[in-house]
DSSP file (Angstrom, degrees, kcal/mol; ACC not computed):
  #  RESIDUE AA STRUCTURE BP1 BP2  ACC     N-H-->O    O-->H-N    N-H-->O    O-->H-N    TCO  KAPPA ALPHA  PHI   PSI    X-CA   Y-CA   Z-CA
    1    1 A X              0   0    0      0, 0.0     2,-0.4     0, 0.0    34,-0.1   0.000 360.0 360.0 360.0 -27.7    0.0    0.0    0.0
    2    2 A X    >   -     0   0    0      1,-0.1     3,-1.6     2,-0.1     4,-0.5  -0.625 360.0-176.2-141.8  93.0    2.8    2.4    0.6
    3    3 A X  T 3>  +     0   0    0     -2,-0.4     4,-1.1     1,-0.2    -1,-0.1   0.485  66.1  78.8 -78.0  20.0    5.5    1.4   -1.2
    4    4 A X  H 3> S+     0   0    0     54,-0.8     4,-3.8     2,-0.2     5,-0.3   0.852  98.2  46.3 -62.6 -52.8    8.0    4.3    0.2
    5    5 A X  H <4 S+     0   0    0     -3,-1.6     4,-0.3    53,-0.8    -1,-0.2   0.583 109.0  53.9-105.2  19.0    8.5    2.6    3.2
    6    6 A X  H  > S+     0   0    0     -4,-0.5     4,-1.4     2,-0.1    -1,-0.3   0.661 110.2  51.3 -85.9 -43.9    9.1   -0.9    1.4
    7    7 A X  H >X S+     0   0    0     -4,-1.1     4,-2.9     1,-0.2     3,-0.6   0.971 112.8  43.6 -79.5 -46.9   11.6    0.8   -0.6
    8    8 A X  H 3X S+     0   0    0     -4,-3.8     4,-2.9     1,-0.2    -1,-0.2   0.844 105.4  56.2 -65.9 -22.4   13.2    2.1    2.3
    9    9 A X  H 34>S+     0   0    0     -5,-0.3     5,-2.3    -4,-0.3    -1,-0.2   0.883 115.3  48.5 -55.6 -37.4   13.1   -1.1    4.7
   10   10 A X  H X<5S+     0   0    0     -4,-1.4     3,-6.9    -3,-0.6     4,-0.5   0.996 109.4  48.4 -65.3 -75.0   15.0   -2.5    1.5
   11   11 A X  H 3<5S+     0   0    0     -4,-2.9    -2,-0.2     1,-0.4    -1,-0.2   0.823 110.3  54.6 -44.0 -54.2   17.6    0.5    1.2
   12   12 A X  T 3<5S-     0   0    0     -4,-2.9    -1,-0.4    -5,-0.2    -2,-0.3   0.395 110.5-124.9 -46.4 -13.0   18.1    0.1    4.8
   13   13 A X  T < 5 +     0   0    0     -3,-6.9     2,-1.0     1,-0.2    -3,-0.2   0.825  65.2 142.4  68.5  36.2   19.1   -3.9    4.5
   14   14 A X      < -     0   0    0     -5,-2.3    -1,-0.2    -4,-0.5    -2,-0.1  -0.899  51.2-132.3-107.4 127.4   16.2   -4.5    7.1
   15   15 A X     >  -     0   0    0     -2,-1.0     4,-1.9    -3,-0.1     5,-0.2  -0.072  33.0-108.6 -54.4 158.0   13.9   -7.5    7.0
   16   16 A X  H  > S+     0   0    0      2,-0.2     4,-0.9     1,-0.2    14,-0.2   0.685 125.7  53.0 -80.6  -8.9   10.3   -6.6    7.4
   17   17 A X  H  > S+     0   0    0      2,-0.2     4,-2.3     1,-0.1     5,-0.2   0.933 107.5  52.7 -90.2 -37.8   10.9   -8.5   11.0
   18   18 A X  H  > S+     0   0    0      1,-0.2     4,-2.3     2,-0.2    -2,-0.2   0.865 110.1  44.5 -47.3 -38.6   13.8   -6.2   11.7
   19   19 A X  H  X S+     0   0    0     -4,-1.9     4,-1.4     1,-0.2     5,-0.3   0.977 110.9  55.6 -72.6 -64.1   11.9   -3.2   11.1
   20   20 A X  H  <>S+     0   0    0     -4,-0.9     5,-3.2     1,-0.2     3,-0.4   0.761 102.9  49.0 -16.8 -71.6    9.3   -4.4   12.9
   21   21 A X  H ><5S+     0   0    0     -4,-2.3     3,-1.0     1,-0.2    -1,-0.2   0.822 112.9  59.0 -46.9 -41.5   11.3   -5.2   16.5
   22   22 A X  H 3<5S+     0   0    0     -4,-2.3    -1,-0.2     1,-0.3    -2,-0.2   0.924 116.1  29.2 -65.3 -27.9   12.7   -1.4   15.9
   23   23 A X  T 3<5S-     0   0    0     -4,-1.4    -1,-0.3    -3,-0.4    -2,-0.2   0.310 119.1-109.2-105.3 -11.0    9.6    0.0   15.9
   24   24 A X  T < 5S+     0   0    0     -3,-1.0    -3,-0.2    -5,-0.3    -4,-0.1   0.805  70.2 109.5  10.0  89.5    7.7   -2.5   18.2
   25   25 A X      < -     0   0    0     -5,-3.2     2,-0.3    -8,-0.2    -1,-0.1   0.150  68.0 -96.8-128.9-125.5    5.7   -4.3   16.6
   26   26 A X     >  -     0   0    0     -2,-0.0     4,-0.5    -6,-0.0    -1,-0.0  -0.599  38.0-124.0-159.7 162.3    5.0   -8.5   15.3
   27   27 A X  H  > S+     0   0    0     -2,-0.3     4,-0.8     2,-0.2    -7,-0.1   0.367 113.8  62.0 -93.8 -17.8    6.0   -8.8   11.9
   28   28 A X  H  > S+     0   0    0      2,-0.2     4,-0.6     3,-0.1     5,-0.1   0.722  98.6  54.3-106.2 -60.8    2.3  -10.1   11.3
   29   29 A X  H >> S+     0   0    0      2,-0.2     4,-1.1     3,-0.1     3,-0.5   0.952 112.1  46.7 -46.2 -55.4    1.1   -6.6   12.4
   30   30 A X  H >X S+     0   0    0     -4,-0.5     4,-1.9     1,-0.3     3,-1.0   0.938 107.6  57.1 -50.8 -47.8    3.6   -5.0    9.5
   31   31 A X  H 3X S+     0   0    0     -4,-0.8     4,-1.8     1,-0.3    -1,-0.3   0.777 109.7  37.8 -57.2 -26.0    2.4   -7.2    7.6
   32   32 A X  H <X S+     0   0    0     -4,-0.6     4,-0.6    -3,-0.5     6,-0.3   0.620 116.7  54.6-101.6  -7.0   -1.4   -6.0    8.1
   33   33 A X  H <X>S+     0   0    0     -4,-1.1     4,-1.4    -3,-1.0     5,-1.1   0.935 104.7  50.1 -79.7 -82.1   -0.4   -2.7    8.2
   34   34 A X  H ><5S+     0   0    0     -4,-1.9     3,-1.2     2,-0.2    -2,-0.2   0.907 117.9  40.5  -8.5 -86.4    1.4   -2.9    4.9
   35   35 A X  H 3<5S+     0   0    0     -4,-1.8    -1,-0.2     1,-0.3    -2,-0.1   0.975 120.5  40.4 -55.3 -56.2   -1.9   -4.6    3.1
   36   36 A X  H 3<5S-     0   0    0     -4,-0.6    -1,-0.3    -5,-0.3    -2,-0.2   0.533  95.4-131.6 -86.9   9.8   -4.6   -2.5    4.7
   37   37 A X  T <<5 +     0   0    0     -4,-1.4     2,-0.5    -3,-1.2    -3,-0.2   0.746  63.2 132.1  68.7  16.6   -3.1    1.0    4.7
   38   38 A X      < +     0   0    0     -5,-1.1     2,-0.3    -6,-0.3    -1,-0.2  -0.663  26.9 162.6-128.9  77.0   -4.0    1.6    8.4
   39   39 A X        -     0   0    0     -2,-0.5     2,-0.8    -5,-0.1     5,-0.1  -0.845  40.7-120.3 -30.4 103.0   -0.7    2.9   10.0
   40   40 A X    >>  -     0   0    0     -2,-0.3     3,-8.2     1,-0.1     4,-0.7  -0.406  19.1-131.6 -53.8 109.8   -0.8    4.6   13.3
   41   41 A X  H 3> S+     0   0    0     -2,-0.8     4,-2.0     1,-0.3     5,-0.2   0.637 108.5  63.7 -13.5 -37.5    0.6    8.1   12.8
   42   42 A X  H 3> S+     0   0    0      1,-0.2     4,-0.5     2,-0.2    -1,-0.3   0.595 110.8  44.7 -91.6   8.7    2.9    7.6   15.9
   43   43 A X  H <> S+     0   0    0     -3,-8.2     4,-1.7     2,-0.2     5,-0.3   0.892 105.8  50.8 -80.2 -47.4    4.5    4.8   13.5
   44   44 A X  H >X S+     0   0    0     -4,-0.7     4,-3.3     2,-0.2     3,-1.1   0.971 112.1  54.2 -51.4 -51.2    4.8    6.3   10.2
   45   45 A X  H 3X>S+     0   0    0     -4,-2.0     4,-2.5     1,-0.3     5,-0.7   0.992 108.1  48.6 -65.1 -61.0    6.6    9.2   12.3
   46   46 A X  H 3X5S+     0   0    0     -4,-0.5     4,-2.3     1,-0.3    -1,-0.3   0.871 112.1  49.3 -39.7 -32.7    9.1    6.7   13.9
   47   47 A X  H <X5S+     0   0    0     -4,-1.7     4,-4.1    -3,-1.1     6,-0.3   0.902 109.6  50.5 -60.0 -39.1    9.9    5.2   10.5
   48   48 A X  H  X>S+     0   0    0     -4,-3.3     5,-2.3     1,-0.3     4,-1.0   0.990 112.5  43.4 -62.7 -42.4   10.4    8.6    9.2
   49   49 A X  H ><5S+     0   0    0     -4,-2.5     3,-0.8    -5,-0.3    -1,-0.3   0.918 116.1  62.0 -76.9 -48.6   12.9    9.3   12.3
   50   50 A X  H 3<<S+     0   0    0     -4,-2.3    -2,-0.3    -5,-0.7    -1,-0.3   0.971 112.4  24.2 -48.7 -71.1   14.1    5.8   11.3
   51   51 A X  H 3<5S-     0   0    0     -4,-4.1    -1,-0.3     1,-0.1    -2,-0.3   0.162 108.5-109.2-102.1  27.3   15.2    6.2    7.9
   52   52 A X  T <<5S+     0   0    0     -4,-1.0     2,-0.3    -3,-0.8    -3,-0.2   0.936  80.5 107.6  76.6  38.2   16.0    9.8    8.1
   53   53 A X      < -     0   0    0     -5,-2.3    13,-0.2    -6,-0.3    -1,-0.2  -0.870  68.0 -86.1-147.1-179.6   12.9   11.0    5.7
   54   54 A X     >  -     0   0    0     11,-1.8     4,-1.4    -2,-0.3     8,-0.1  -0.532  24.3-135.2 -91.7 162.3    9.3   12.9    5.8
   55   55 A X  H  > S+     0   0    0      2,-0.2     4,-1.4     1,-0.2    -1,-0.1   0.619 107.5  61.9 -83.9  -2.6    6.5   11.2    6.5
   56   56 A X  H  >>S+     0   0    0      2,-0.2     5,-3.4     3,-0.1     6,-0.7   0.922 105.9  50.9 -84.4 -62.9    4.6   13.0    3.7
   57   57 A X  H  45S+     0   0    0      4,-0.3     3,-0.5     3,-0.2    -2,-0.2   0.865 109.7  51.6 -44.6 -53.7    7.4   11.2    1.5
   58   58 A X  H  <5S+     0   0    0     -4,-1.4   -53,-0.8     1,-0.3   -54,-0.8   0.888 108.1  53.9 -33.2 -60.2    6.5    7.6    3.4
   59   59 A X  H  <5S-     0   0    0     -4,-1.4    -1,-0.3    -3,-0.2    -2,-0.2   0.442 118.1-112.8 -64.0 -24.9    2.8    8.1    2.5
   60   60 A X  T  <5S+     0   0    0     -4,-0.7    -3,-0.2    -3,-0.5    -2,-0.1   0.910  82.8 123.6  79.4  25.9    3.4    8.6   -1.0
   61   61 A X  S   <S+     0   0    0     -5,-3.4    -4,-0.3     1,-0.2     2,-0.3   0.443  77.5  19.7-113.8  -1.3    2.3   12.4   -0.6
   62   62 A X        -     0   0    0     -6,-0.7    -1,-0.2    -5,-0.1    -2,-0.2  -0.887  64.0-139.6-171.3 142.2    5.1   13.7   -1.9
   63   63 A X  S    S+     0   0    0     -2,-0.3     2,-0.5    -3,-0.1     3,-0.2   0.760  80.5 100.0 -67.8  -5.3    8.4   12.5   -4.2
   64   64 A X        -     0   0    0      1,-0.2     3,-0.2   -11,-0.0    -7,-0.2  -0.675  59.7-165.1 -84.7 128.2   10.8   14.5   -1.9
   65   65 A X  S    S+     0   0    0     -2,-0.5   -11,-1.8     1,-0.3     2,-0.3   0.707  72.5  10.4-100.0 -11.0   12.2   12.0    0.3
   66   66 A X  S    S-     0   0    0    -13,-0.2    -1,-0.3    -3,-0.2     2,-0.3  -0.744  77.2-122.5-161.2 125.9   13.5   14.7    2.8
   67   67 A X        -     0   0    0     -2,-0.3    -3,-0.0    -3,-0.2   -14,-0.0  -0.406  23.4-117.6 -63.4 112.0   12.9   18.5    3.1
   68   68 A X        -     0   0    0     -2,-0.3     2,-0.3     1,-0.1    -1,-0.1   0.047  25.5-130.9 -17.0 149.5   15.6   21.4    3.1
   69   69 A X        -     0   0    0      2,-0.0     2,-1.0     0, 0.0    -1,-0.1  -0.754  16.0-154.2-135.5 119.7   15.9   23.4    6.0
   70   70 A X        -     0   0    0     -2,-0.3     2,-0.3     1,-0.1    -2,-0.0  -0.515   3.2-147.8 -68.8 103.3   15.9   26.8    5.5
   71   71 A X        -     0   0    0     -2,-1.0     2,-0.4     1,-0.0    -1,-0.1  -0.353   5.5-153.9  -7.4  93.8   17.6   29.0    7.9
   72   72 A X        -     0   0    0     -2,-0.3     2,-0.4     2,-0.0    -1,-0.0  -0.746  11.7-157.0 -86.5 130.0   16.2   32.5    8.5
   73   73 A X              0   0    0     -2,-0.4     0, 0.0     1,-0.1     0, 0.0  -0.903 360.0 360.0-111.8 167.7   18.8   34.8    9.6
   74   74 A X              0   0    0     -2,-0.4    -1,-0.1     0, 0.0    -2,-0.0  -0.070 360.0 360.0 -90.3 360.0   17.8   38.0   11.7
């Protein structure tokens, strides 16, 4: 369903059980997660924090896998 954060378990050389454990969850759970699109928010975020990317990016809401940050200076 969101295949962002398939490709990133990948990039990351983690097994869908590894990923799982970091996150803590059953591999069975990912798995149901995965098919039926019904991520808790405070998961996606941890992936995101995981692999260093937005969660907007995860989701498939956007191709940028991680947003600039602009500096304002004063």
């Amino acid at each position: 369903m969101y295949p962002n954060i398939e490709t990133e378990r990948i990039h990351c050389g983690l097994s869908q059980e590894e990923l799982s454990e970091k996150i803590g969850i059953t591999r069975k759970c990912y798995y149901n997660w995965q098919t039926s699109g019904r991520i808790p928010a405070s998961k996606i975020s941890e992936m995101a924090d995981l692999f260093d990317c937005s969660t907007d990016y995860l989701l498939g809401r956007s191709d940028v896998r991680k947003y600039a940050v602009r500096i304002q200076r004063l």
